[in-house]
C-alpha atoms as one frame of an Amber mdcrd trajectory, in Angstrom:
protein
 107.140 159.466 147.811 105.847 156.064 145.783 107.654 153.377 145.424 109.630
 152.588 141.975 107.304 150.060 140.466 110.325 146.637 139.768 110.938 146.101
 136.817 111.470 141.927 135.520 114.797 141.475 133.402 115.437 137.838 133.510
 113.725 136.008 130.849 111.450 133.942 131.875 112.112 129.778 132.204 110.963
 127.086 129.628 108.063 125.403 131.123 106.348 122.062 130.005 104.188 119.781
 131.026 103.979 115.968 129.875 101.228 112.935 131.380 103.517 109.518 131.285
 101.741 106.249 131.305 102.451 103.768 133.940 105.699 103.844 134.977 107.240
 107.826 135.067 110.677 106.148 134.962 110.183 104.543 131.411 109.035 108.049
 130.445 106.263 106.942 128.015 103.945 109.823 126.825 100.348 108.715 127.448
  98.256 108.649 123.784  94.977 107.316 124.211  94.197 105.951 127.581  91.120
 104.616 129.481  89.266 105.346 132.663  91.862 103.538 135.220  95.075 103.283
 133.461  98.219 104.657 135.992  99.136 107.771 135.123 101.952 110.108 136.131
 101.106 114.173 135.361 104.763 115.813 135.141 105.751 119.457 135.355 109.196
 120.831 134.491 110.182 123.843 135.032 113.941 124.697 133.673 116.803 125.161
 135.642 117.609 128.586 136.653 118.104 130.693 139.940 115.489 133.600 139.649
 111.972 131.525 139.376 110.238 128.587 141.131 106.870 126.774 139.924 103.489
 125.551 142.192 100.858 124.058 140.712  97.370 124.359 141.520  93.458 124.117
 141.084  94.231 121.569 138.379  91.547 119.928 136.634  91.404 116.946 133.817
  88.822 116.993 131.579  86.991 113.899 128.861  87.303 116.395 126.134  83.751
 115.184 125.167  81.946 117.429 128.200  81.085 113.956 129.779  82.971 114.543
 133.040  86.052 116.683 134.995  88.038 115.543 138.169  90.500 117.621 140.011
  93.776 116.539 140.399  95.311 119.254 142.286  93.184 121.758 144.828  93.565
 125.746 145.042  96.236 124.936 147.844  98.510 123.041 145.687
């Protein structure tokens, strides 16, 4: 006999992502920034009891193709 495949009926969580400048506790969205300026890369996941959220293997690119730096490896 096979297992019942589960089916998912909770709807799934808001999810957003949002790079601060300096300070994360003044909560000012980072616009246009250069090489060496503090930044803080947040993740929010909403509130809810069914779902959790890991990030990894994160990259940042230049946009231009110039250059890419990891900011989070494949183990989170």
């Amino acid at each position: 006999m096979e297992p019942a495949p589960l089916i998912a009926t909770a709807p799934m969580p808001g999810c957003s992502m949002k790079i601060l400048y300096g300070d994360p506790n003044l909560k000012e969205v980072a616009e246009n920034v250069k090489i060496g300026d503090p930044l803080t890369l947040m993740i929010h996941i909403d509130e809810q009891p069914l779902y959790g959220i890991r990030v990894s293997d994160c990259m940042v690119r230049d946009g231009l193709g110039w250059g890419e730096q990891r900011l989070i490896d494949e183990d989170g």
